[in-house]
VEXFIKE-72301 format. One record per residue (C-alpha): residue number from 1; residue in one letter; x, y, z. Coordinates in nm, 4 decimals, always signed. Example, Ala and Ser with C-alpha at 12.3 -4.5 7.8 and 13.67 -1.06 7.14 Angstrom:
<nodes>
NODE     n   res       east      north         up
NODE     1     A    +1.2300    -0.4500    +0.7800
NODE     2     S    +1.3670    -0.1060    +0.7140
</nodes>
This chain:
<nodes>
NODE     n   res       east      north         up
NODE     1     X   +11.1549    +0.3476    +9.8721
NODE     2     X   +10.9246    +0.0818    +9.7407
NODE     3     X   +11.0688    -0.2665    +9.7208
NODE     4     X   +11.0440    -0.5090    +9.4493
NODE     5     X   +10.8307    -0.7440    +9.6639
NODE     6     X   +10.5408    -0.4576    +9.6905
NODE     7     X   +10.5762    -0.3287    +9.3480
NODE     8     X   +10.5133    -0.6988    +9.1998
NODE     9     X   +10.2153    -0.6750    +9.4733
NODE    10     X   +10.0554    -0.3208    +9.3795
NODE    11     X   +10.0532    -0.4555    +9.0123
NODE    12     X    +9.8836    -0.7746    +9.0896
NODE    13     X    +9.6205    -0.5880    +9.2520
NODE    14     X    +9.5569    -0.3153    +8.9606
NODE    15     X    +9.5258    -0.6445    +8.7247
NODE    16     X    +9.2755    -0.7780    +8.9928
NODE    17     X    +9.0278    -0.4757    +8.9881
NODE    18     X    +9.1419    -0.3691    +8.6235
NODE    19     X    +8.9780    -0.6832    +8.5244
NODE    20     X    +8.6696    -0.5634    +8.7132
NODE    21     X    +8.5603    -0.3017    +8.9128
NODE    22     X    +8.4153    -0.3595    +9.2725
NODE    23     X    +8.0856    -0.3718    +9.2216
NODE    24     X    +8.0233    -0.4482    +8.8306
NODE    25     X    +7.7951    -0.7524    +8.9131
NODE    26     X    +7.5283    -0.5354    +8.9909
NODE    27     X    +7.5302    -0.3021    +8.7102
NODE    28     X    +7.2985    -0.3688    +8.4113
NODE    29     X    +7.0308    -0.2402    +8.2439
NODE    30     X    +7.0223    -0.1807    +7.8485
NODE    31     X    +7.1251    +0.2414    +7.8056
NODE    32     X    +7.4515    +0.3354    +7.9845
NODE    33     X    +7.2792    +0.5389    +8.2177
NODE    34     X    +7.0664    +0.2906    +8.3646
NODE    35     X    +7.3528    +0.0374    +8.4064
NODE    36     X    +7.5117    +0.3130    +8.6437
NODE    37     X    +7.1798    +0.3628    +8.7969
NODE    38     X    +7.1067    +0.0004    +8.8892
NODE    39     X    +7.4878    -0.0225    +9.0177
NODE    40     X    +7.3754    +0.2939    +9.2432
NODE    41     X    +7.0775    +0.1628    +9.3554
NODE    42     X    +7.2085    -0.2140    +9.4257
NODE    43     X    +7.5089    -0.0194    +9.6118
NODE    44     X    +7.3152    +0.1844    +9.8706
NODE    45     X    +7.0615    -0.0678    +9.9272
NODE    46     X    +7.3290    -0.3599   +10.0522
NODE    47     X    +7.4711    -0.0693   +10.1889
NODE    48     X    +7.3160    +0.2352   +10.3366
NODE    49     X    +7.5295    +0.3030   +10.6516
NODE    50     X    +7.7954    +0.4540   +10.3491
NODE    51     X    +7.6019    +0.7631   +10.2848
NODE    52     X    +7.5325    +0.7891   +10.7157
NODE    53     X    +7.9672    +0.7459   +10.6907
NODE    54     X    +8.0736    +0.9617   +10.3993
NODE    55     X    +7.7985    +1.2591   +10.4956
NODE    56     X    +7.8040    +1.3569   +10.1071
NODE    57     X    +7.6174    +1.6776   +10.1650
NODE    58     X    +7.9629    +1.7967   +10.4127
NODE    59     X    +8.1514    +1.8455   +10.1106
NODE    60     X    +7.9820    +2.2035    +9.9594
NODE    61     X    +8.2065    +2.4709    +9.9390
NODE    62     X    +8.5123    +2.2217   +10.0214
NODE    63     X    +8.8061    +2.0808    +9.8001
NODE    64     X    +8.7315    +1.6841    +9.8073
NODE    65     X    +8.9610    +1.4072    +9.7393
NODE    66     X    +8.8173    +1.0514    +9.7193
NODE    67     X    +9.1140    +0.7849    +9.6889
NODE    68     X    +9.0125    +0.4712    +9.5214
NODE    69     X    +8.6985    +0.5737    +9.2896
NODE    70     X    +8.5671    +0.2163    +9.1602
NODE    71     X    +8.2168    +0.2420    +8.9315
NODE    72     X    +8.2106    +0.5778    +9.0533
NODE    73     X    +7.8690    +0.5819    +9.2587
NODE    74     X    +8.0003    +0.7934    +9.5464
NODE    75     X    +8.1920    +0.9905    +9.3630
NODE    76     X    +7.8527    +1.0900    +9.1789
NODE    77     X    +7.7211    +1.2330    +9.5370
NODE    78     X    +8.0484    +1.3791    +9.6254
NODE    79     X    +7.9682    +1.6022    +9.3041
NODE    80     X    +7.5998    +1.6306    +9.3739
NODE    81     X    +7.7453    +1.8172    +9.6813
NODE    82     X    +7.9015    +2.1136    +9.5130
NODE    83     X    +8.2333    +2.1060    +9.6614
NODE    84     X    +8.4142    +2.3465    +9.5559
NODE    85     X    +8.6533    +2.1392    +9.3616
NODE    86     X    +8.6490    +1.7534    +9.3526
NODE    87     X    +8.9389    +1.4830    +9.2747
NODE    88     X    +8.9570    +1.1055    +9.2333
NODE    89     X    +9.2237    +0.8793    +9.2306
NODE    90     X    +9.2075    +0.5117    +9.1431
NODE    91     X    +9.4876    +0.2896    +9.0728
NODE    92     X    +9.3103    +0.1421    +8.7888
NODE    93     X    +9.2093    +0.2920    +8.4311
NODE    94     X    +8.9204    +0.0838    +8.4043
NODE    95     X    +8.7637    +0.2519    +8.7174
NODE    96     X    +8.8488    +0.6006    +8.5798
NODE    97     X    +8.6745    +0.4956    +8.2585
NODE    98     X    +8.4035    +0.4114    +8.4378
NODE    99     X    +8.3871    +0.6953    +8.6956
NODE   100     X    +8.4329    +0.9956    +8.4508
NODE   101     X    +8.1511    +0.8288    +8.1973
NODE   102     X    +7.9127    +0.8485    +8.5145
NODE   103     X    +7.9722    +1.1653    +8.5728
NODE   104     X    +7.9082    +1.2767    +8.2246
NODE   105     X    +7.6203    +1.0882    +8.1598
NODE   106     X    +7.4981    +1.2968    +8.4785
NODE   107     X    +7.6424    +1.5860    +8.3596
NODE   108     X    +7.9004    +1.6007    +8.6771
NODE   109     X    +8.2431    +1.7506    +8.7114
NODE   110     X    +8.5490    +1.5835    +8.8704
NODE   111     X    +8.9020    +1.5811    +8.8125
NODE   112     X    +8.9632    +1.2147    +8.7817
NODE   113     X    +9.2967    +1.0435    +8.7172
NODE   114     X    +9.5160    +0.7050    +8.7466
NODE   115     X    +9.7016    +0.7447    +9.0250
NODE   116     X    +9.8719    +0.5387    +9.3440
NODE   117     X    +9.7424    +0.5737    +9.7010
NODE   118     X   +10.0918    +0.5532    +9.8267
NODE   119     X   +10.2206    +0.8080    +9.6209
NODE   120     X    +9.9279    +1.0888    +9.5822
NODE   121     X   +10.0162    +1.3418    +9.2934
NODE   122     X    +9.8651    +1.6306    +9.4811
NODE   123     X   +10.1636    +1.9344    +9.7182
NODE   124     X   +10.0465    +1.8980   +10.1052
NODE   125     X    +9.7939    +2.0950   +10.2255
NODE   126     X    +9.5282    +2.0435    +9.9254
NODE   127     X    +9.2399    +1.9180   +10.0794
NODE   128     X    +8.9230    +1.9619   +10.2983
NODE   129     X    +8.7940    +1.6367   +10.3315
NODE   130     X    +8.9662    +1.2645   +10.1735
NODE   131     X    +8.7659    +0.9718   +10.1614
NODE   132     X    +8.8003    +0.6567   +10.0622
NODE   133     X    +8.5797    +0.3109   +10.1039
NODE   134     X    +8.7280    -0.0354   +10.1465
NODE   135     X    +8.9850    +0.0736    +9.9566
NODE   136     X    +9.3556    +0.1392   +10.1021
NODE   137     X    +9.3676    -0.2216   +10.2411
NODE   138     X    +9.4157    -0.3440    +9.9506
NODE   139     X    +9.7786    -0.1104    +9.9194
NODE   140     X   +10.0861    -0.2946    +9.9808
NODE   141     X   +10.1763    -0.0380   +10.2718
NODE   142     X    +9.7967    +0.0729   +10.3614
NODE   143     X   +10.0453    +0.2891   +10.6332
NODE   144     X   +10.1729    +0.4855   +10.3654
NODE   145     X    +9.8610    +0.5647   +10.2400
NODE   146     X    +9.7202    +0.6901   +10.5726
NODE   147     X   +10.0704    +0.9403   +10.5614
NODE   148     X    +9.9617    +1.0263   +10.2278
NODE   149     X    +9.5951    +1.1197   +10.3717
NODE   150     X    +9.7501    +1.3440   +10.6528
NODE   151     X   +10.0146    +1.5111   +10.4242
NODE   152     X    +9.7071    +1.6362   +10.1741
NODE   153     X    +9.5081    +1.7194   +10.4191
NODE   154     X    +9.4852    +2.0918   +10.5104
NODE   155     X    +9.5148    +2.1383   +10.9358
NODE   156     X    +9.1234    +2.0908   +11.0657
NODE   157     X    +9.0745    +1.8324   +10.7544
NODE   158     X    +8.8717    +1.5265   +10.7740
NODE   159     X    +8.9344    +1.2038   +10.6522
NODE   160     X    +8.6558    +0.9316   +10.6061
NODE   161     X    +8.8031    +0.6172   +10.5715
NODE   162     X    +8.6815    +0.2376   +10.5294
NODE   163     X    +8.8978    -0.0136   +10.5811
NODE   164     X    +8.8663    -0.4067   +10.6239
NODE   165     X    +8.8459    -0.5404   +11.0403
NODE   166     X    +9.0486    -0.8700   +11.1152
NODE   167     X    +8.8162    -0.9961   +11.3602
NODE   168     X    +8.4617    -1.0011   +11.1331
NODE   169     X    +8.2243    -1.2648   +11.0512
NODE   170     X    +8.3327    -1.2783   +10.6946
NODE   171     X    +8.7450    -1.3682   +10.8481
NODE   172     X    +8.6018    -1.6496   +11.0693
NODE   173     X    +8.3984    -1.7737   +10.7579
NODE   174     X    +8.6878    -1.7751   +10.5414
NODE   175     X    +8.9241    -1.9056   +10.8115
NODE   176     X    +8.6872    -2.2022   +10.8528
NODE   177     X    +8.6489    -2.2612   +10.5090
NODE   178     X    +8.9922    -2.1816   +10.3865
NODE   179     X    +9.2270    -2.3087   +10.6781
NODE   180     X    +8.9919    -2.5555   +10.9480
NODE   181     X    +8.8002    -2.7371   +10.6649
NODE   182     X    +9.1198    -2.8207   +10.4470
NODE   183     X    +9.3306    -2.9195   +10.7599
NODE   184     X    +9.5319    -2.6044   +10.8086
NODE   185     X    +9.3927    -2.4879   +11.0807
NODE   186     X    +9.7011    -2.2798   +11.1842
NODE   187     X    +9.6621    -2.0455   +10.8825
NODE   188     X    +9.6689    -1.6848   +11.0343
NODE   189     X    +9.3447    -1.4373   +10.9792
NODE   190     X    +9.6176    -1.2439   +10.7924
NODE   191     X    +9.7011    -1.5217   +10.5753
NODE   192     X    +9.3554    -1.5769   +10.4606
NODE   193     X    +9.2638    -1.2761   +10.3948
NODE   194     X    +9.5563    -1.1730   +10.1937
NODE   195     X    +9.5003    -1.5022    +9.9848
NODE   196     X    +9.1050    -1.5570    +9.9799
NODE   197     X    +8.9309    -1.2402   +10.0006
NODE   198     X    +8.9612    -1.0571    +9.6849
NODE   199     X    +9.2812    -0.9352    +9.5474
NODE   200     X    +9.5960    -1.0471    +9.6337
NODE   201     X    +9.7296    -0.9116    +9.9659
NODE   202     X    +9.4366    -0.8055   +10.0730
NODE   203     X    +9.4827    -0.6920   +10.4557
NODE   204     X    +9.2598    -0.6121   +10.7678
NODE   205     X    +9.3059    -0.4690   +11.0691
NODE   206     X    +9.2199    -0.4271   +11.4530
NODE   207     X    +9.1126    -0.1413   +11.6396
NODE   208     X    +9.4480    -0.1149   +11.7933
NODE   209     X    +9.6166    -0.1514   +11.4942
NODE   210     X    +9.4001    +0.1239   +11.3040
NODE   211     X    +9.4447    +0.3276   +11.5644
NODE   212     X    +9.8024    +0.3285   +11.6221
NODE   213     X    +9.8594    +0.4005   +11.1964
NODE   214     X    +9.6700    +0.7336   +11.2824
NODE   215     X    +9.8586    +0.8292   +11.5480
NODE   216     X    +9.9683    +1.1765   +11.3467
NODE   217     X    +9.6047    +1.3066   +11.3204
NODE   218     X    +9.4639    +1.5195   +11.6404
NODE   219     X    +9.2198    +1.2788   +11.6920
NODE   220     X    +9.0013    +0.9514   +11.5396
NODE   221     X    +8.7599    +0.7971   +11.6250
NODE   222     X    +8.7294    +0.3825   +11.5240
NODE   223     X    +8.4212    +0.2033   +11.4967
NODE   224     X    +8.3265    -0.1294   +11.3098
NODE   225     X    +8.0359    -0.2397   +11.1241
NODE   226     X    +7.8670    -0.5493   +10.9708
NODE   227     X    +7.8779    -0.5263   +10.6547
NODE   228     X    +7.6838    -0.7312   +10.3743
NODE   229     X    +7.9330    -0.9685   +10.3496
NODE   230     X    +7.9178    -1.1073   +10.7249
NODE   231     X    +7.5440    -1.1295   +10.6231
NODE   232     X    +7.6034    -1.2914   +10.3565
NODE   233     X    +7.4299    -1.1006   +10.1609
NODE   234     X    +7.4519    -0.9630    +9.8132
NODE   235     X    +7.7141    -1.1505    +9.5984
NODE   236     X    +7.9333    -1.1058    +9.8639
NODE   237     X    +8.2754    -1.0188    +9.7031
NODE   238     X    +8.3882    -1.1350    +9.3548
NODE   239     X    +8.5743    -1.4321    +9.4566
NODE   240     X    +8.3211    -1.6702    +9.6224
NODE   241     X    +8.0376    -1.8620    +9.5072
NODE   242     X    +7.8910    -2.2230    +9.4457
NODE   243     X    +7.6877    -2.4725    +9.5773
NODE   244     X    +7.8244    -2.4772    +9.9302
NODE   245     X    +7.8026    -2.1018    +9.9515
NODE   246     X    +7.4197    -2.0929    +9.8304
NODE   247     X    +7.3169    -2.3312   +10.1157
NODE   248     X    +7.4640    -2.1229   +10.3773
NODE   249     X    +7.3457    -1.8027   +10.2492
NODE   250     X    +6.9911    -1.9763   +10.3045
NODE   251     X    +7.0427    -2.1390   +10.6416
NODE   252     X    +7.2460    -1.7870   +10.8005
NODE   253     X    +7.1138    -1.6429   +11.0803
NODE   254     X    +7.1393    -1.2972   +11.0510
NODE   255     X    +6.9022    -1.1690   +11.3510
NODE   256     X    +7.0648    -1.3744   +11.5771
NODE   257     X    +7.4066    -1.2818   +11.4841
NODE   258     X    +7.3466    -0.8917   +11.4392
NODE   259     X    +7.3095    -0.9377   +11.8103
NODE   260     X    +7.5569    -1.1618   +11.8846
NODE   261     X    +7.8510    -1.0282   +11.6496
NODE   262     X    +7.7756    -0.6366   +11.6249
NODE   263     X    +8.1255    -0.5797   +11.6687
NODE   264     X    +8.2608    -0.8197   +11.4347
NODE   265     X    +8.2007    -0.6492   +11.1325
NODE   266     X    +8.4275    -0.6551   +10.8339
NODE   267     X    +8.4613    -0.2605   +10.8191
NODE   268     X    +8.6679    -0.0592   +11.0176
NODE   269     X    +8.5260    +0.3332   +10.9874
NODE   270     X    +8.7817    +0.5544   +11.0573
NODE   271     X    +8.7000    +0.9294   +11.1363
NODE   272     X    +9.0147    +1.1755   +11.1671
NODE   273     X    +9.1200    +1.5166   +11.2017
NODE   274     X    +9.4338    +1.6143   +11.0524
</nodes>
Protein backbone atom coordinates (compact mmCIF):
# COMPACT_ATOMS: atom_id res chain seq x y z
CA UNK A 1 0.00 0.00 0.00
CA UNK A 2 1.42 3.38 -0.82
CA UNK A 3 1.91 5.72 2.10
CA UNK A 4 1.08 9.26 2.36
CA UNK A 5 4.78 10.22 2.57
CA UNK A 6 5.40 8.68 -1.16
CA UNK A 7 2.20 9.75 -2.61
CA UNK A 8 3.00 13.58 -1.60
CA UNK A 9 6.53 12.47 -3.25
CA UNK A 10 5.28 10.83 -6.68
CA UNK A 11 3.19 14.11 -7.11
CA UNK A 12 6.00 16.44 -6.52
CA UNK A 13 7.87 14.72 -9.10
CA UNK A 14 4.99 14.66 -11.93
CA UNK A 15 4.81 18.65 -11.16
CA UNK A 16 8.69 18.62 -11.62
CA UNK A 17 8.78 17.04 -15.19
CA UNK A 18 5.08 18.22 -15.97
CA UNK A 19 6.56 21.58 -15.91
CA UNK A 20 9.14 20.32 -18.40
CA UNK A 21 10.12 17.42 -20.04
CA UNK A 22 13.76 15.99 -19.78
CA UNK A 23 15.27 17.25 -22.48
CA UNK A 24 13.10 20.39 -23.77
CA UNK A 25 16.21 22.73 -23.72
CA UNK A 26 17.36 21.32 -26.74
CA UNK A 27 14.36 21.32 -28.81
CA UNK A 28 13.76 24.26 -31.21
CA UNK A 29 13.50 25.03 -34.52
CA UNK A 30 10.44 27.06 -36.11
CA UNK A 31 7.83 23.92 -37.66
CA UNK A 32 6.93 21.28 -35.03
CA UNK A 33 8.73 18.77 -36.76
CA UNK A 34 11.99 20.25 -36.68
CA UNK A 35 11.75 21.14 -32.94
CA UNK A 36 11.45 17.21 -32.42
CA UNK A 37 14.20 16.75 -34.84
CA UNK A 38 16.76 19.05 -33.22
CA UNK A 39 15.67 17.45 -29.69
CA UNK A 40 16.62 13.99 -31.56
CA UNK A 41 19.63 15.04 -32.88
CA UNK A 42 20.96 17.06 -29.64
CA UNK A 43 19.84 13.69 -27.72
CA UNK A 44 21.95 11.08 -29.54
CA UNK A 45 24.80 13.25 -30.04
CA UNK A 46 25.42 13.96 -26.00
CA UNK A 47 24.43 10.59 -25.99
CA UNK A 48 25.11 7.81 -28.38
CA UNK A 49 25.92 4.81 -26.08
CA UNK A 50 21.64 4.88 -25.70
CA UNK A 51 20.97 3.48 -29.06
CA UNK A 52 24.37 0.80 -28.43
CA UNK A 53 21.96 0.16 -24.84
CA UNK A 54 18.37 0.09 -26.03
CA UNK A 55 19.37 -2.01 -29.48
CA UNK A 56 16.12 -0.34 -31.15
CA UNK A 57 16.26 -2.60 -34.14
CA UNK A 58 15.64 -5.91 -31.28
CA UNK A 59 12.21 -4.88 -30.97
CA UNK A 60 10.59 -6.17 -34.67
CA UNK A 61 8.09 -8.61 -34.37
CA UNK A 62 8.02 -8.05 -30.37
CA UNK A 63 5.37 -6.39 -27.98
CA UNK A 64 7.47 -3.30 -26.45
CA UNK A 65 6.84 -1.41 -23.38
CA UNK A 66 8.96 1.72 -22.70
CA UNK A 67 8.19 3.13 -19.03
CA UNK A 68 8.83 6.75 -18.69
CA UNK A 69 8.47 8.23 -22.42
CA UNK A 70 9.74 12.02 -21.97
CA UNK A 71 9.92 14.15 -25.58
CA UNK A 72 9.45 10.92 -27.03
CA UNK A 73 12.82 10.49 -29.13
CA UNK A 74 13.30 6.80 -28.33
CA UNK A 75 10.10 5.98 -28.41
CA UNK A 76 10.24 7.26 -32.19
CA UNK A 77 12.97 4.32 -32.89
CA UNK A 78 11.19 1.85 -30.80
CA UNK A 79 8.40 2.38 -33.60
CA UNK A 80 10.83 2.69 -36.45
CA UNK A 81 11.48 -0.98 -35.35
CA UNK A 82 8.17 -2.54 -36.19
CA UNK A 83 7.44 -4.25 -33.07
CA UNK A 84 4.68 -5.85 -33.24
CA UNK A 85 2.80 -3.72 -30.84
CA UNK A 86 4.35 -0.79 -28.86
CA UNK A 87 3.29 0.96 -25.37
CA UNK A 88 4.45 3.97 -23.36
CA UNK A 89 3.88 4.98 -20.06
CA UNK A 90 4.85 8.29 -18.51
CA UNK A 91 3.70 9.66 -15.34
CA UNK A 92 3.23 12.97 -16.83
CA UNK A 93 0.59 14.33 -19.52
CA UNK A 94 2.85 16.78 -20.78
CA UNK A 95 5.30 14.00 -21.96
CA UNK A 96 2.39 12.04 -23.55
CA UNK A 97 1.47 15.26 -25.36
CA UNK A 98 4.61 15.47 -26.51
CA UNK A 99 5.40 11.81 -27.35
CA UNK A 100 2.14 10.97 -29.32
CA UNK A 101 2.56 14.51 -31.45
CA UNK A 102 6.09 13.01 -32.47
CA UNK A 103 4.88 10.14 -33.50
CA UNK A 104 2.26 11.63 -35.66
CA UNK A 105 4.16 14.17 -37.14
CA UNK A 106 6.29 10.97 -38.23
CA UNK A 107 3.44 9.19 -38.98
CA UNK A 108 4.24 6.45 -36.05
CA UNK A 109 1.97 4.24 -34.02
CA UNK A 110 2.12 3.72 -30.23
CA UNK A 111 -0.25 3.19 -27.60
CA UNK A 112 0.69 5.94 -25.27
CA UNK A 113 -0.92 6.75 -21.92
CA UNK A 114 -0.53 8.52 -18.31
CA UNK A 115 0.29 6.03 -16.20
CA UNK A 116 2.51 5.14 -12.78
CA UNK A 117 5.66 3.01 -12.90
CA UNK A 118 4.72 1.48 -9.64
CA UNK A 119 1.47 0.54 -10.60
CA UNK A 120 1.65 -0.56 -14.52
CA UNK A 121 -1.96 -0.87 -16.04
CA UNK A 122 -0.96 -3.79 -18.19
CA UNK A 123 -2.15 -8.28 -16.71
CA UNK A 124 1.45 -10.11 -16.26
CA UNK A 125 2.91 -11.66 -18.93
CA UNK A 126 2.43 -8.74 -21.68
CA UNK A 127 5.66 -8.02 -22.83
CA UNK A 128 8.81 -8.89 -24.90
CA UNK A 129 11.11 -6.35 -24.10
CA UNK A 130 10.54 -3.05 -21.25
CA UNK A 131 12.77 -0.29 -21.33
CA UNK A 132 13.16 2.57 -19.69
CA UNK A 133 16.10 5.45 -19.48
CA UNK A 134 17.01 7.37 -16.35
CA UNK A 135 13.77 7.08 -15.47
CA UNK A 136 12.50 4.74 -12.44
CA UNK A 137 14.92 6.53 -10.01
CA UNK A 138 13.05 9.11 -9.87
CA UNK A 139 9.86 6.64 -8.33
CA UNK A 140 9.35 6.84 -4.73
CA UNK A 141 9.90 2.90 -4.49
CA UNK A 142 12.20 2.50 -7.80
CA UNK A 143 11.90 -1.43 -6.15
CA UNK A 144 8.44 -1.56 -6.99
CA UNK A 145 8.94 -0.57 -10.27
CA UNK A 146 11.61 -3.19 -11.03
CA UNK A 147 8.56 -5.88 -9.61
CA UNK A 148 6.40 -4.18 -11.95
CA UNK A 149 9.08 -4.82 -14.90
CA UNK A 150 9.34 -8.62 -14.00
CA UNK A 151 5.53 -9.13 -13.49
CA UNK A 152 4.91 -7.72 -17.35
CA UNK A 153 7.44 -9.34 -18.62
CA UNK A 154 6.70 -12.61 -20.49
CA UNK A 155 9.42 -15.67 -19.20
CA UNK A 156 12.72 -15.11 -21.65
CA UNK A 157 11.81 -11.14 -21.62
CA UNK A 158 14.33 -8.47 -21.55
CA UNK A 159 14.43 -5.48 -19.72
CA UNK A 160 16.76 -2.46 -20.63
CA UNK A 161 16.99 -0.29 -17.90
CA UNK A 162 18.92 3.10 -16.99
CA UNK A 163 19.13 4.09 -13.79
CA UNK A 164 21.23 6.82 -11.83
CA UNK A 165 24.90 5.29 -10.01
CA UNK A 166 25.68 6.75 -6.43
CA UNK A 167 29.26 6.77 -6.86
CA UNK A 168 29.60 9.12 -10.33
CA UNK A 169 31.41 12.20 -11.07
CA UNK A 170 28.29 14.22 -11.23
CA UNK A 171 27.48 12.88 -7.02
CA UNK A 172 31.03 13.97 -5.99
CA UNK A 173 30.42 17.34 -7.89
CA UNK A 174 27.25 17.95 -6.26
CA UNK A 175 28.43 16.64 -2.87
CA UNK A 176 31.27 19.19 -3.05
CA UNK A 177 29.23 21.86 -4.09
CA UNK A 178 26.12 21.14 -2.17
CA UNK A 179 27.45 19.68 1.25
CA UNK A 180 31.72 20.44 1.52
CA UNK A 181 31.48 24.04 0.10
CA UNK A 182 28.48 25.19 2.40
CA UNK A 183 29.98 23.44 5.55
CA UNK A 184 27.92 20.28 5.63
CA UNK A 185 30.18 18.09 4.74
CA UNK A 186 28.36 15.12 6.40
CA UNK A 187 25.43 15.34 3.93
CA UNK A 188 25.01 11.71 2.54
CA UNK A 189 25.39 11.05 -1.50
CA UNK A 190 21.73 10.06 -0.94
CA UNK A 191 20.84 13.26 0.53
CA UNK A 192 22.15 15.26 -2.27
CA UNK A 193 20.95 13.67 -4.79
CA UNK A 194 17.45 13.40 -3.63
CA UNK A 195 17.60 17.28 -2.97
CA UNK A 196 19.98 18.73 -5.83
CA UNK A 197 19.79 16.70 -8.82
CA UNK A 198 16.59 17.22 -10.51
CA UNK A 199 13.32 16.34 -9.04
CA UNK A 200 12.66 15.83 -5.70
CA UNK A 201 13.76 12.43 -4.34
CA UNK A 202 15.72 11.73 -6.89
CA UNK A 203 17.77 8.40 -5.96
CA UNK A 204 20.93 6.45 -7.19
CA UNK A 205 22.27 3.40 -6.66
CA UNK A 206 25.35 0.93 -6.39
CA UNK A 207 26.12 -2.07 -8.18
CA UNK A 208 25.26 -4.08 -5.19
CA UNK A 209 22.32 -2.39 -4.58
CA UNK A 210 21.01 -2.70 -8.33
CA UNK A 211 21.81 -5.94 -8.26
CA UNK A 212 20.24 -7.22 -5.25
CA UNK A 213 16.54 -5.26 -6.48
CA UNK A 214 16.85 -7.78 -9.48
CA UNK A 215 17.33 -10.62 -7.68
CA UNK A 216 13.84 -12.23 -9.27
CA UNK A 217 15.13 -12.10 -12.91
CA UNK A 218 17.35 -15.30 -14.18
CA UNK A 219 20.06 -13.21 -14.68
CA UNK A 220 21.52 -9.27 -15.14
CA UNK A 221 24.11 -8.04 -15.98
CA UNK A 222 25.25 -4.26 -14.33
CA UNK A 223 27.50 -1.97 -15.91
CA UNK A 224 28.04 1.90 -15.47
CA UNK A 225 28.76 4.62 -17.76
CA UNK A 226 29.87 8.30 -17.92
CA UNK A 227 27.42 10.06 -18.93
CA UNK A 228 27.32 13.81 -20.24
CA UNK A 229 26.73 15.09 -17.09
CA UNK A 230 30.10 13.83 -15.32
CA UNK A 231 31.53 15.59 -18.48
CA UNK A 232 29.94 18.29 -17.97
CA UNK A 233 28.70 18.53 -20.95
CA UNK A 234 25.50 19.60 -22.57
CA UNK A 235 23.26 21.65 -20.15
CA UNK A 236 23.78 19.11 -17.84
CA UNK A 237 20.36 18.58 -16.09
CA UNK A 238 17.70 21.31 -15.65
CA UNK A 239 18.62 22.41 -12.29
CA UNK A 240 22.21 23.80 -12.53
CA UNK A 241 23.73 26.66 -14.11
CA UNK A 242 25.59 30.10 -13.55
CA UNK A 243 28.69 31.66 -13.44
CA UNK A 244 30.51 29.16 -11.25
CA UNK A 245 29.24 26.30 -13.34
CA UNK A 246 30.45 27.96 -16.79
CA UNK A 247 34.06 28.23 -15.47
CA UNK A 248 34.28 24.69 -14.61
CA UNK A 249 32.69 23.41 -17.63
CA UNK A 250 35.77 25.26 -19.35
CA UNK A 251 38.59 24.25 -17.05
CA UNK A 252 37.17 20.13 -16.82
CA UNK A 253 39.33 17.67 -17.77
CA UNK A 254 37.56 15.22 -19.49
CA UNK A 255 40.52 13.02 -21.12
CA UNK A 256 42.09 12.73 -18.06
CA UNK A 257 39.15 11.74 -16.13
CA UNK A 258 37.55 9.28 -18.80
CA UNK A 259 40.63 7.42 -17.72
CA UNK A 260 40.72 7.99 -14.35
CA UNK A 261 36.84 7.69 -13.44
CA UNK A 262 35.46 5.13 -16.19
CA UNK A 263 33.61 3.54 -13.58
CA UNK A 264 32.15 6.42 -11.96
CA UNK A 265 29.60 7.18 -14.26
CA UNK A 266 26.20 8.49 -13.35
CA UNK A 267 24.29 5.57 -15.21
CA UNK A 268 23.75 2.31 -14.03
CA UNK A 269 22.70 -0.05 -17.32
CA UNK A 270 20.88 -2.78 -16.26
CA UNK A 271 20.36 -5.84 -18.64
CA UNK A 272 17.83 -8.67 -17.36
CA UNK A 273 16.09 -11.68 -18.22
CA UNK A 274 12.87 -12.29 -16.71
Amino acid sequence: MQSASDETLKSSVRDFWDAKSCGEVYASGESERQYYESHAQQRYQLEPYICDFARFQDAIGKDVLEIGVGMGADHAQWAKAQPRSLTGVDLTPRAVTHTRRRLELLGLRSDVKVADAENLPFAENSFDLVYSWGVLHHSPNTQKTLDEVYRVLRHGGAARIAIYHKYSLVGYMLWLRYALLVGRPFRSLRYIYANYLESPGTKAFSIREASQMCRRFSASNITTRLSFGDMLEGAVGQRHSGMLLRIVKALWPRWLLKRLFRRHGLYLLIEAVK
